[in-house]
N, C-alpha and C positions, 0 to 999 in steps of 0.2 A: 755654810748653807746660804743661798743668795735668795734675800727679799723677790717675791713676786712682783714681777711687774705690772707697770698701768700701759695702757694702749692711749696712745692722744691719734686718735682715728681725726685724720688732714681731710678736707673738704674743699670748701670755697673759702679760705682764710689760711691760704698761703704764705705766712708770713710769720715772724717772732713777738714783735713788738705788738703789745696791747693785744694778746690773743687768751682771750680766758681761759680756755680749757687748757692751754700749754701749762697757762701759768698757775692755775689750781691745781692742774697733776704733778707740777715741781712742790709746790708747797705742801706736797704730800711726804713728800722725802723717798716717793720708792722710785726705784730703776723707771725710766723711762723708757718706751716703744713706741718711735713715731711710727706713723704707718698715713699712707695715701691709696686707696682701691677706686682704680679707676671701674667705673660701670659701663662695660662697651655694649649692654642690654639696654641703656637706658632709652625712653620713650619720649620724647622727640631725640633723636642720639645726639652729641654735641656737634657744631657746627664745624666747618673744615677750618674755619678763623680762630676759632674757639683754642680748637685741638693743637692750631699751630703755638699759639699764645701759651698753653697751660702746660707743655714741653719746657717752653724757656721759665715759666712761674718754677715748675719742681724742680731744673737745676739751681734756681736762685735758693728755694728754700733749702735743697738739699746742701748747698754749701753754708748757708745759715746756720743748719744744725749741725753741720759739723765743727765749727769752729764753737759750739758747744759741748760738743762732744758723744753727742747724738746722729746714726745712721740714720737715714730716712728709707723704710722699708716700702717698696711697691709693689704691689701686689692687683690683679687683676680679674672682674669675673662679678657674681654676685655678693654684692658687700657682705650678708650676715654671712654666707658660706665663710667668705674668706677671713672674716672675725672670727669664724668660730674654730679654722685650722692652725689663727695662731694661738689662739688662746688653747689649745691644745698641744700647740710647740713650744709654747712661754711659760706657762702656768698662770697667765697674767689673770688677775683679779679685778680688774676694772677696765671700762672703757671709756673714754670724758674725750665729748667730742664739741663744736660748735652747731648751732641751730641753721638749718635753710627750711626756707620756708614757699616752696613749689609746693602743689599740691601732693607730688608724688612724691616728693622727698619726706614730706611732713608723714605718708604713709607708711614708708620705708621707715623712719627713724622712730615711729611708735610702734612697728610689728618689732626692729630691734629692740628697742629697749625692753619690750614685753618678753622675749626670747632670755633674755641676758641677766633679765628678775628673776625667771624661772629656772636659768641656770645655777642661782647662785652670786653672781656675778654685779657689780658692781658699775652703775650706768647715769653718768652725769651729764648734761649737757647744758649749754652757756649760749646768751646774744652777742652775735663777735660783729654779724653784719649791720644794724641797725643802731638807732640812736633811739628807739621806741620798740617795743614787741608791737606787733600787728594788734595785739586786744590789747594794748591798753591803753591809746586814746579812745573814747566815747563821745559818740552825743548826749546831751542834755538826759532823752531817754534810754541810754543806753546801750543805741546800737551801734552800729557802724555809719564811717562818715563816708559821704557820697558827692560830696563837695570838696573844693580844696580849700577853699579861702578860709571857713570854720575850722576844717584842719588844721590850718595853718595855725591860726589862730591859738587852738587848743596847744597846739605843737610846742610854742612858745611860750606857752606860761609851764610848762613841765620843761626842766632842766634838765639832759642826758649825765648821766652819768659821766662823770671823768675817767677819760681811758686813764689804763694804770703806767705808771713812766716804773715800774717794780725791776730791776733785773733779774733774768732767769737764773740761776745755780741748781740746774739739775742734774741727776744722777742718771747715768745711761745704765742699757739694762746692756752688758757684757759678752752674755752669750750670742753666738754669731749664726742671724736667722736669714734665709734664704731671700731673697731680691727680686723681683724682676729688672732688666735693661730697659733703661728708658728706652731708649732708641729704638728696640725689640718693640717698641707699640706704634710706633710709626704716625704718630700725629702729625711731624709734619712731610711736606710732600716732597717723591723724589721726582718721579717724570710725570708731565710736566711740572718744574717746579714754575708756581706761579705766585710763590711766599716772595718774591725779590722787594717786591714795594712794601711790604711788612717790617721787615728788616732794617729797611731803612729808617723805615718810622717809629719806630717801639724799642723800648727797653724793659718786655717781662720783668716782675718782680719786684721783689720789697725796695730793693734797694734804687732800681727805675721809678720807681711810685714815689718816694722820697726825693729826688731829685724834679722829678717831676711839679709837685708839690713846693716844693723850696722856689722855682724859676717861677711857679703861677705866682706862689705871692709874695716874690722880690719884683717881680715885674710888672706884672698884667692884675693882680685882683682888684687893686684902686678902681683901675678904668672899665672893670669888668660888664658892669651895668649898662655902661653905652655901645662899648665892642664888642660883647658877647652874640648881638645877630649879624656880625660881620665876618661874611666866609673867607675873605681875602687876605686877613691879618690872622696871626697869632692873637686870640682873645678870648680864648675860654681856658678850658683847665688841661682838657685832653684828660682826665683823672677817671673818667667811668671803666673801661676793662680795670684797671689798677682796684678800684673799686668791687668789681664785678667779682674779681678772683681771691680777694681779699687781702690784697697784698699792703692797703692800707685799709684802717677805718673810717669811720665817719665821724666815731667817738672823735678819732686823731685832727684830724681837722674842722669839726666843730671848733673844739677846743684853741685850736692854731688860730680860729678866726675871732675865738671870745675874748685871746690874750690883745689882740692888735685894737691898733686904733682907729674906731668904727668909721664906716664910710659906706656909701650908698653902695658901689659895688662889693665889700664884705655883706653888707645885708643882701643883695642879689644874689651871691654864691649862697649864702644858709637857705634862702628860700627854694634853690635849686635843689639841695640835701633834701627841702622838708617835700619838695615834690617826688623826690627817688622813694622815701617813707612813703606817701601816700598811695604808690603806685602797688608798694607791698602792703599795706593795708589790702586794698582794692583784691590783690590778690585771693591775700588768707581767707576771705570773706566772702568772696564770689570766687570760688576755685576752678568754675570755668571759664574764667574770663580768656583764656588762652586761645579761643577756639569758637568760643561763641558769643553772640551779642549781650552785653549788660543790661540794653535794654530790648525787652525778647521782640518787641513789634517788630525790628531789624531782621529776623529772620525770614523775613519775606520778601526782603530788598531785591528787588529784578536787575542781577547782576548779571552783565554780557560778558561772560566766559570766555577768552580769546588769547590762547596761547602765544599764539605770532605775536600779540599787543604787548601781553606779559614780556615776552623775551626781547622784545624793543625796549622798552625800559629798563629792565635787567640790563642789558650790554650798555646803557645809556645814547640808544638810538633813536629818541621821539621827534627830534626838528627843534626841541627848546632847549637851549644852551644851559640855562642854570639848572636843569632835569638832568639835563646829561652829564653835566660838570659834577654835578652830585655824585650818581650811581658810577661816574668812571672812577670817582677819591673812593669810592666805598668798595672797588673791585681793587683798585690799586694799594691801599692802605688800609684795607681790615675797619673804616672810619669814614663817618661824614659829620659835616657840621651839623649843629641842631637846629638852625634856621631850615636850612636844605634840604633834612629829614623832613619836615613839617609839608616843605615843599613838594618834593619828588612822592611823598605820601596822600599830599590833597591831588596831587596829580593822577595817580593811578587811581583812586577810587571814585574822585569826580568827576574827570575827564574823560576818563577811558571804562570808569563803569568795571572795573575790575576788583575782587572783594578782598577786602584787606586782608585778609589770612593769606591770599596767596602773596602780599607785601610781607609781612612777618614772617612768612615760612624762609623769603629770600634773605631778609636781614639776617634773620636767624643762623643762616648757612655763612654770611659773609662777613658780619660785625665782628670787631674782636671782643665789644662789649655786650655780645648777645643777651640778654638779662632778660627772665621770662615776665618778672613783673614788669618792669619798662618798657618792654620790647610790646606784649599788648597791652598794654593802658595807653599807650601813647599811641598806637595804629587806630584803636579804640575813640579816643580821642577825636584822631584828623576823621576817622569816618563818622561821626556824628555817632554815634551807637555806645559809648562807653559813657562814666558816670562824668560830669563837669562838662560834657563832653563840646566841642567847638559846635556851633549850629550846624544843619543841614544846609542852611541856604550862604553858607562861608566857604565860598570855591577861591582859593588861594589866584590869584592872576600870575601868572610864571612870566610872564613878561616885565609886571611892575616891580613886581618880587625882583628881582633880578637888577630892576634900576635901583630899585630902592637899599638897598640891602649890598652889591656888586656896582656902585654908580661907576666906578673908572674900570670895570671889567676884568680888573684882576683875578678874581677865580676863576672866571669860564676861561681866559686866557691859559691857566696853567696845565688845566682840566681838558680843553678843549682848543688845544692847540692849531687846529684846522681853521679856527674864527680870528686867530692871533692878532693879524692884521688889521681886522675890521675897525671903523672908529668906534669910542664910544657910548654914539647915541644909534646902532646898529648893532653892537654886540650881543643883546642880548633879545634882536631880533631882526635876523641876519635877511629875511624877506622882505623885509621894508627898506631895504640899501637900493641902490640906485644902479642899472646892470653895469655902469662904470667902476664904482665904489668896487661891487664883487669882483670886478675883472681885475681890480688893481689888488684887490686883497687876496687874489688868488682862489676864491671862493664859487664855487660850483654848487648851486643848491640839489640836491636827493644823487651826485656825484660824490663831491668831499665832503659833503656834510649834509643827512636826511635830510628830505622835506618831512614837515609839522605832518606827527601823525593824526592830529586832530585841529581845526580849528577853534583858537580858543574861546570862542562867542560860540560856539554852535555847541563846543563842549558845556560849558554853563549851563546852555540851557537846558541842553539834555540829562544834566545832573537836575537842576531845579525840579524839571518835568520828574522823573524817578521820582526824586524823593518826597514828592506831592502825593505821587498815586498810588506809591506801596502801599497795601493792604494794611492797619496797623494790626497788632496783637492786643487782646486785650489786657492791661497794665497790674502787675501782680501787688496786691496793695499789702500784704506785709511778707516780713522778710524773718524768717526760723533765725535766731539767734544760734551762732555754734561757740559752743564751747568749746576754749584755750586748746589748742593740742598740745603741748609745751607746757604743762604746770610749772 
């Protein structure tokens, strides 16, 4: 008679190593059934980058469990349904999965587990993504933090748990249970395929994360602190989708960084870690932050709605080369640098008076690391409206950015191949060259390369002006404490 099995229901923690529910459900001794249910219901649906990415994550995991010994079963549709036809094909007796912490996933995984008590059934869940739960730093009073720096602060004096280095030895469950084809779901694209720059860039999975991870800090983590807002070099991690999908932890490279020896850029990267936490804090706490202002006066922002503007940018077509050099890497490569994000983000909501949600809807759609707490705390952020958030009267200059940040032009160059030629103290504002200079660089202003969809002194001001005369809201002076969903 064969032991019932446990279900390890696969999520956003794609991977073997240091993954708790795997490794609690092995140390259980019964038959294993992995299982991954994709939700093609879900609400904002995944992004087409997204989709392409987490294809290549379940081959990789799915060859991981097998050299375990374990089939990775796919299955498709609404997760409790599909928990509940296998747990009526299996007999299985539990389900031990890891924690996400979206606001609808936090909905979904407490009407499960409430389903799954009531069956009988057996329902565990584990922190696979985070180095902290959302509720358990506090402030002094015991709310939530609204700050980063306090955070930080608090973040550091609590020590993450050690991921576990434990090896698996689990029992697969034998019996041979129905599949879906990957391929059969069609994540990535066939006509037009427009995945080519993906491909070249990425290596899905545990085992790309790992590598990944090895070259950041045999190379680049020393110098990280200084190179990190340099788009033109190799100097950050490239580790957020890897991150996003779970295919490493944080635990993992916390750790990686508390063994080595300390330096300005190892302390740079954990502070970057402990801003990815704070942005999921930010989440759990304000669950609508997805969508709507943190700080509510924001809702009244007299934002100039202008599709043609939106879609200039989108394509990377405003007249400013480090704008464009941005949104062209993040069409071509599923990825932009974090200086550039900041940038191409103060630009469409200061310049062009465009509201940030339609900036995150497009990230959303193109990043490979689309992350819902990252993706708005940080649009949040560049627009003035979010908690810590950057002032209103901080309009990014896309010109100096650009010297500052790109001084010998090597990104716009790569990005924006039409300016190639230019010298540069002109590249990254190809208007101010001299009608010699363009005719030798081959350069045609609103021909081979826009004219400035905006002027950037007029833009300024016209943001200044806004954000003086919005209406405010009047400011909600305390805040309903919610209780842990996640006991």
């Amino acid at each position: 008679m064969t032991t019932a099995p446990l279900i390890v229901w696969f999520r956003q923690d794609l991977r073997i190593a240091d993954n708790p529910a795997l490794q609690a459900a092995a140390k259980t001794g019964r038959p294993l059934l992995p299982v991954y249910i994709f939700d093609d219901v879900a609400t904002p649906p995944m992004g087409g980058a997204s989709r392409w990415w987490l294809h290549g994550s379940l081959q990789s995991l799915e060859a991981g469990l097998g050299k375990l010994g374990l089939t990775l079963i796919l299955r498709r549709g609404n997760p409790m349904r599909q928990l509940d036809r296998l747990i009526a094909q299996t007999s299985a007796t539990g389900v031990f999965w890891n924690r996400r912490y979206e606001p609808t996933a936090i909905a979904s995984e407490n009407s499960i587990r409430a389903h799954l008590n009531r069956r009988g059934i057996e329902a565990e869940s584990f922190n696979s993504a985070l180095l902290f739960e959302p509720w358990e730093l506090k402030t002094k009073t015991g709310g939530p933090f609204r700050v980063f720096t306090p955070f930080w602060k608090a973040a550091i004096r609590h020590s993450p748990q050690a991921p576990s280095a434990a090896r698996i030895k689990p029992h697969p469950f034998r019996h041979r249970i129905a599949s879906d084809d990957l391929a059969a779901w069609h994540l990535r694209p066939r006509t037009p395929d427009w995945a080519e720059g993906l491909r070249e860039t990425w290596q899905p999975g545990e085992a790309g994360a790992r590598a990944r991870w090895r070259s950041f800090m045999d190379r680049t983590i020393r110098a990280y602190h200084t190179k990190r807002d340099l788009p033109g070099i190799a100097g950050t991690s490239r580790l957020s989708p890897h991150l996003h999908f779970g295919e490493i932890s944080p635990r993992q490279l916390w750790a990686s960084c508390a063994m080595a020896e300390p330096s300005a850029g190892i302390a740079s990267f954990q502070r970057e870690l402990i801003w990815r936490e704070f942005c999921y804090h930010l989440l759990y706490h304000f669950p609508k932050m997805p969508h709507a202002p943190l700080r509510p006066e924001y809702a009244s922002f007299p934002w100039k709605v202008d599709r043609k503007i939106l879609r200039a940018w989108q394509q990377g077509g405003t007249g400013y080369p480090i704008v464009d050099a941005g949104m062209r890497e993040l069409w071509r490569t599923g990825w932009m640098h974090n200086r550039v994000r900041m940038i191409v983000a103060s630009f469409l909501v200061k310049h062009l008076l465009q509201p940030w949600q339609a900036g995150a809807a497009w990230f959303w759609d193109t990043l490979v690391d689309a992350d819902k707490a990252n993706n708005s705390a940080n649009w949040q952020w560049v627009a003035g409206c979010g908690m810590d958030a950057a002032p209103y009267f901080r309009v990014f200059n896309p010109i100096l950015q650009g010297r500052k940040f790109d001084a010998d032009g090597a990104y716009v160059r790569r990005w924006v191949p039409e300016l190639a030629a230019l010298p540069d103290q002109y590249i990254h504002a190809p208007w101010e060259a001299p009608r010699a200079t363009l005719h030798f660089a081959k350069v045609r202003l609103n021909k081979t390369y826009p004219a400035r969809i905006v002027d950037h002194e007029a833009g300024r001001k016209r943001a200044l002006a806004a954000f003086k005369t919005f209406k405010a809201a009047p400011k909600t002076k305390h805040h309903k404490k919610r209780s842990p969903a996640h006991p």
